[in-house]
N, C-alpha and C positions, 0 to 999 in steps of 0.2 A: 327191309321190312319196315312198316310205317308202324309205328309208334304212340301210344296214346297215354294223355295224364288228364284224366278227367277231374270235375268239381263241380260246386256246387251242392243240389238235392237240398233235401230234408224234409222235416215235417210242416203242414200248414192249413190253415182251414181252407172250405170251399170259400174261393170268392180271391185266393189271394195269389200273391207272383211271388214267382223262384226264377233264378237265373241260373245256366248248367254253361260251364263252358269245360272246354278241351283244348289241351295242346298238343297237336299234331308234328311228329318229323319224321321224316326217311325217304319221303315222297322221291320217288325216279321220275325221271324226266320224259320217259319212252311212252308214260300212259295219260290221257285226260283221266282225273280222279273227279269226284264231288267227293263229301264228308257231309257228316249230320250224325243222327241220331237212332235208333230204333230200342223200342221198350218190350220189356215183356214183363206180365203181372203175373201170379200166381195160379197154376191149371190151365193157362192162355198161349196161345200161340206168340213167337216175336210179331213186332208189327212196325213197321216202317212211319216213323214219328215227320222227321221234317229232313232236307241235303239240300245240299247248297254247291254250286260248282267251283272249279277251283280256277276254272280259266275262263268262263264268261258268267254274264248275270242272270243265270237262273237259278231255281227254289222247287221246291216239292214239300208241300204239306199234306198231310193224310186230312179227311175231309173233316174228320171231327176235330180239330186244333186248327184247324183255318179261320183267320180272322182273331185270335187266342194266341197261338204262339208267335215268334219270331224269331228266322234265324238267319244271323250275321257273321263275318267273317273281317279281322283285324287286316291290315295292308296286303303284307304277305302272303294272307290267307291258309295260314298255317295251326291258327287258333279258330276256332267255329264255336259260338255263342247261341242259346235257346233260352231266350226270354220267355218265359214261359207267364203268362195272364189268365185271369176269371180260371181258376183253375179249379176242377171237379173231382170230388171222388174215383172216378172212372180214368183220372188221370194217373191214377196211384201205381207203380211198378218201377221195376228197376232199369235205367235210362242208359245204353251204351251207346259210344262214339264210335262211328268205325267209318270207313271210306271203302271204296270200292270205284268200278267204271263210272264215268259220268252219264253213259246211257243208259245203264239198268239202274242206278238211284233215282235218276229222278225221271224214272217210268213207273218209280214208286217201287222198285224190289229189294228185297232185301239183301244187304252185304252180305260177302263171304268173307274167311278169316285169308283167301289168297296172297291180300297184299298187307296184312298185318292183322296179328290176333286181338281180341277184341279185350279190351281191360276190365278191370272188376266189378265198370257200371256203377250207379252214382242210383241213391234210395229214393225215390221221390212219392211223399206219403201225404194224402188229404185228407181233411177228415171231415164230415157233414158237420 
């Protein structure tokens, strides 16, 4: 089972950057994974934020943090990073790391907890 230690979040006005990283292990060898991000804000559905693949260079941003965020991955690709910029109120919710297949992430779907349950998520709060 894959593994998660998230960081970063906090509080910040609109206009300013947070950085959210994660450290990902356990990855098996049998699956193509991507990793990233999905949030969910209060009375809101999760929503599939940004995934990054693990074995070739692609990316998945939801359309409203495109050109706003950014997401990176250390050599390994075992740690996945969300630079997160110009950030809005609307960006306010709680931010989890999870991984899943590399074809339904980044067709934009959202993870399931199959290949490791999702951590306690990381606060990320804006304020006008």
């Amino acid at each position: 089972e894959v593994q998660f230690v998230e960081s970063g979040g906090g509080l910040v006005q609109a206009g300013g950057s947070l950085r959210l990283a994660c450290a990902a292990s356990g990855f098996a060898d049998d699956y193509v994974y991507a990793i990233g991000w999905f949030r969910q804000a209060p009375g809101k559905d999760r929503e599939g934020v940004s995934y990054i693949s693990r074995s070739v260079n692609k990316t998945f941003y939801r359309g409203s943090v495109k050109g706003r965020f950014t997401i990176s991955t250390d050599n390994a690709k075992d740690t996945v990073y969300l630079q997160m910029n110009d950030l809005k109120p609307e960006d306010t919710a709680v931010y989890y790391c999870a991984t899943d297949l590399e074809h339904i992430l980044l067709a934009g779907g959202l993870p399931s907890t199959y290949f490791g349950s999702w951590g306690q998520g990381t606060q990320v709060t804006v304020s006008s």
